[in-house]
N, C-alpha and C positions, 0 to 999 in steps of 0.2 A: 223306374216305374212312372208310367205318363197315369195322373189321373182327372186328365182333363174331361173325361166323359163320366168320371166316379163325382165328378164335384160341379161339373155345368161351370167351368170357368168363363167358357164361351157369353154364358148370359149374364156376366154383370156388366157389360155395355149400355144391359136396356136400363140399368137404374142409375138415379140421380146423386146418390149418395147410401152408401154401407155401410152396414154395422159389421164387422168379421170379428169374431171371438177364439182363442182358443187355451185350449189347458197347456200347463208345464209342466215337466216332474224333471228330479234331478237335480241340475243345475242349471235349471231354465229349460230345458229341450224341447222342441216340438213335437209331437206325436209322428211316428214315419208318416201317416197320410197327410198331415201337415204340411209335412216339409215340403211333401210333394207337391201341396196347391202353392204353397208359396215359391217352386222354382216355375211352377207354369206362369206365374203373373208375372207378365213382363211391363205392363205399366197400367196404372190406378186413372189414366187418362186425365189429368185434375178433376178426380172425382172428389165429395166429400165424402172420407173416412171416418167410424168412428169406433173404436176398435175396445174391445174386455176380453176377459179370461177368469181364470179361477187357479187357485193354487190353495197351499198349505203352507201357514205361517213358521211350521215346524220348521222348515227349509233356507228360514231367517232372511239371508241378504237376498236371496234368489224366489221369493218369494213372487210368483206370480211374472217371472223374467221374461217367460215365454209372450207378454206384452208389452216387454221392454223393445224387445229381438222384433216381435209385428210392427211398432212404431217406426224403427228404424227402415224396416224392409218399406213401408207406406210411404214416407220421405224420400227413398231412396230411388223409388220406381213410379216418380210423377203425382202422386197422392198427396190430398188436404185434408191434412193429419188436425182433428178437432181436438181441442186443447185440453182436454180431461179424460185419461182412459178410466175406466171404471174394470176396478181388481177386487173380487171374490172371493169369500175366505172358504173353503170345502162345506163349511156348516154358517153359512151369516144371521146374524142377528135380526130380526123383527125390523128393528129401529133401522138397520142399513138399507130393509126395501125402498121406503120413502126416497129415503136420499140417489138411492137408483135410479128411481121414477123420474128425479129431479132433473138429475144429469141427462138419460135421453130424452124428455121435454124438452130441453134446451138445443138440443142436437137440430133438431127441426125448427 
């Protein structure tokens, strides 16, 4: 599956720095359309990266892995991996928005 025209991979050239998010389930796994932006990207060009997701704590050690797997892919394909992902519980707490806010404040 190419979904380079499903996803405009084309156009993160034009920006300085991203935010790319996504869900896990399983044991970490990418959603198929996922997978598929991440074998189109062939390089982050030293952009700044700054990457979340969301999971279910249910899932224990794999909790949220499918940001584990994004980090590594960021690193591995020329990307400047920011030093704090930010991981999503399915239902977050009040109190965790702030601290969200905190984190991409800081990103810029």
């Amino acid at each position: 599956m190419d979904c380079s025209d499903l996803i405009g991979i084309t156009c993160l050239d034009e920006y300085e720095a991203l935010f790319i998010g996504c869900s896990s389930y399983d044991n970490g796994d990418f959603p198929e359309e996922f997978s598929c932006f991440c074998e189109d990207i062939t390089s982050f060009n030293n952009k700044n990266v700054a990457t979340f997701g969301s999971g279910d704590r249910f899932y224990g050690g794999n909790f949220c892995k499918g940001v584990d797997k994004l980090n590594e892919l960021v690193v591995q394909r020329d990307g400047l991996l920011y030093k704090k992902s930010l991981k999503v519980e399915l239902s977050p707490k009040k109190r965790r928005f702030k601290a969200n806010r905190i984190i991409c404040s800081k990103f810029f």
